[in-house]
C-alpha positions as CSV (number, residue, x, y, z in Angstrom):
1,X,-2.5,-61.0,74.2
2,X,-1.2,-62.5,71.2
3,X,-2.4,-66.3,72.1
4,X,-5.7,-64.6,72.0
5,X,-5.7,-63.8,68.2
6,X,-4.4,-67.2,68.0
7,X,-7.4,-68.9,69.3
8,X,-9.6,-67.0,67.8
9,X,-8.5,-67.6,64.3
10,X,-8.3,-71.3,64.6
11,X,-11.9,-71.2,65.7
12,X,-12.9,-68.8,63.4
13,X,-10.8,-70.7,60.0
14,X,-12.6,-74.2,61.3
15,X,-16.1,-72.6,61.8
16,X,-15.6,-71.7,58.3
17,X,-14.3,-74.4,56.9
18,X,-17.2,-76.6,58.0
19,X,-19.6,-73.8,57.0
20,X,-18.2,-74.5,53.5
21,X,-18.3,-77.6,53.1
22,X,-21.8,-77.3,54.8
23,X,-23.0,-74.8,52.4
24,X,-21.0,-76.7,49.2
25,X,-23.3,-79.9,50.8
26,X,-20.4,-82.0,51.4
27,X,-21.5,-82.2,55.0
28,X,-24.7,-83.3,55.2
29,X,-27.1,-83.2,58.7
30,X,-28.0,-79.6,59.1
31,X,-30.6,-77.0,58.1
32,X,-26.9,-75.1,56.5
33,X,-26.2,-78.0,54.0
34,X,-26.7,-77.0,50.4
35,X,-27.6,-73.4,51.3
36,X,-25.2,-70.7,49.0
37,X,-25.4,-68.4,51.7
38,X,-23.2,-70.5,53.7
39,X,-20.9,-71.4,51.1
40,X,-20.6,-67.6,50.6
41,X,-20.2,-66.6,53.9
42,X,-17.7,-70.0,55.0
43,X,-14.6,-68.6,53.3
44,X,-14.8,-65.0,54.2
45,X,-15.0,-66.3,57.9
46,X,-12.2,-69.0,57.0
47,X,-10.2,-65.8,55.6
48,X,-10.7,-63.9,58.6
49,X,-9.5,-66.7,60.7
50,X,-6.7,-67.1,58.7
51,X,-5.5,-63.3,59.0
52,X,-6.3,-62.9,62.1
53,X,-4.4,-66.4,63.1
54,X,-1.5,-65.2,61.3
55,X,-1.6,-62.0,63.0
56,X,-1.3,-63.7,66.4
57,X,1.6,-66.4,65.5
58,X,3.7,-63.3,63.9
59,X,6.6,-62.4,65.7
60,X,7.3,-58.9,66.7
């Protein structure tokens, strides 16, 4: 069950990584780039990720 938070973080700290950068208009291409709402709502996903990544690698 664990490998399950696992994967889910990663995906979750990448989606908002790029949805930073994205938002922050260092990625360019897409209807997100230069928008604040997605450089606002990148690192609290990123964060998430991270916390729930962590959560899954933690031994018991």
């Amino acid at each position: 069950m664990r490998w399950v938070f696992v994967v889910v973080g990663v995906l979750a700290l990448l989606a908002g990584i790029v949805w930073t950068l994205q938002g922050l208009d260092v990625l360019g291409g897409s209807s997100m780039s230069g928008s604040t709402r997605w450089a606002v709502i990148g690192p609290i996903v990123a964060v998430v990720g991270l916390v729930l990544l962590l959560r899954g690698a933690r031994r018991r």
